[in-house]
C-alpha positions in Angstrom: 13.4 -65.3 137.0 10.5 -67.1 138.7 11.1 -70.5 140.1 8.8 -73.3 138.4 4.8 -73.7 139.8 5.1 -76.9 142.0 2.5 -78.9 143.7 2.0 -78.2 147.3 2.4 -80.9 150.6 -1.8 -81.0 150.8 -2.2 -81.4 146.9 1.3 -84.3 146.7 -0.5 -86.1 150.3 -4.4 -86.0 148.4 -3.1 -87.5 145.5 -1.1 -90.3 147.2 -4.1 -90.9 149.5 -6.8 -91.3 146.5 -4.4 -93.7 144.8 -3.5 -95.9 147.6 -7.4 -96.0 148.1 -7.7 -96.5 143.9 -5.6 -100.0 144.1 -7.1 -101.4 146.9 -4.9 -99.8 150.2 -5.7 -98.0 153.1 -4.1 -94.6 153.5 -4.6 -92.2 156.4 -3.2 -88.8 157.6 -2.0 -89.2 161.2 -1.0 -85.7 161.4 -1.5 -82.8 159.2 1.3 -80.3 158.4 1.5 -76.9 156.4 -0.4 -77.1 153.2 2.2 -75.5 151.5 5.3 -76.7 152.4 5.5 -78.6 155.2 7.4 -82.1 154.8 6.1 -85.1 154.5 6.9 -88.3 156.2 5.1 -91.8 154.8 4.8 -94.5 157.1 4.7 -97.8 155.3 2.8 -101.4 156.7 2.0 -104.3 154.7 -0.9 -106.3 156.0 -1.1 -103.7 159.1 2.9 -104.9 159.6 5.3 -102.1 159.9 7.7 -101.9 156.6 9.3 -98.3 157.6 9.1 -94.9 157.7 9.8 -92.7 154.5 10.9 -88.8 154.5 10.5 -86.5 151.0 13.4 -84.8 150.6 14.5 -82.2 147.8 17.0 -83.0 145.5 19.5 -80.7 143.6 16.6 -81.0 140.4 14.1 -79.5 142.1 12.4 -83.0 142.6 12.1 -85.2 145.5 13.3 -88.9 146.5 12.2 -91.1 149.3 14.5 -91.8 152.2 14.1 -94.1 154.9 14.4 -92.5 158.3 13.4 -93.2 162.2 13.7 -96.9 163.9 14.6 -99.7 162.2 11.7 -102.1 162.3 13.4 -104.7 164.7 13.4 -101.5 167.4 9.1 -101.9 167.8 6.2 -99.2 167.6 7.4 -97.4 170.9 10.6 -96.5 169.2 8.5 -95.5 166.3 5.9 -93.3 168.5 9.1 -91.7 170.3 10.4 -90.7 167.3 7.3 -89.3 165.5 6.3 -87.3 168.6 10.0 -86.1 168.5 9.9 -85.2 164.8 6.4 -83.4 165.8 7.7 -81.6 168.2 10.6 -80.2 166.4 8.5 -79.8 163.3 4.7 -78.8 163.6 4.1 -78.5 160.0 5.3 -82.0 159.2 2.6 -84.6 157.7 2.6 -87.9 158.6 1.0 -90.8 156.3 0.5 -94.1 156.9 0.0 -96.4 154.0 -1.1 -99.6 154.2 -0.6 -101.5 150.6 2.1 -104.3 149.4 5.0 -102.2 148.0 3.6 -99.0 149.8 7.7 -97.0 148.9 7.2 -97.7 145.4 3.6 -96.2 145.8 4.5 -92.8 147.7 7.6 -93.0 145.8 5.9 -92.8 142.3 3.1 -90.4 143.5 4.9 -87.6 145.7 8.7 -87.5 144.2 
């Protein structure tokens, strides 16, 4: 038995990119991962203000969920940097995206899981 077709990490991270853009956002890859597989991390701002950072992970369905991950927001962008480079080094084929839109979980949320 085959498993089910599913969308690759390029094809989820286009589509979440052209909709941010669509209502109004800014949405930028700040690293690019494998186009197949690789994970996907979303960082969130509001009004260039850091909201979190957001990992893709798997569920038992075969679909994904959000989960916040990395520094809190009170720890500041060098915590944030240290821990992206970390997650990069560990993991080459991770993306990271940053989103910039009010609400920009419910957006990645809705578009990738």
């Amino acid at each position: 038995m085959s498993a089910d077709p599913r969308l690759t990490s390029e094809m989820l991270v286009g589509a979440l990119r052209r909709r941010v853009n669509d209502s109004g956002g800014f949405a930028t890859v700040l690293a690019k991962g494998d186009p197949i597989s690789g994970v996907i991390l979303v960082q969130a701002l509001e009004k260039g203000v850091y909201q979190g950072l957001f990992e893709r992970v798997s569920n038992l369905l075969g679909s994904g969920a959000l989960m916040r991950c990395g520094p809190s927001v009170d720890e500041g962008p060098e915590a944030l940097d240290q821990y992206l480079a970390r997650r990069r080094r560990s993991d080459p084929d991770l993306w990271i995206i940053e989103l910039d839109i009010p609400d920009a979980e419910r957006f990645a949320a809705e578009t990738i899981c």
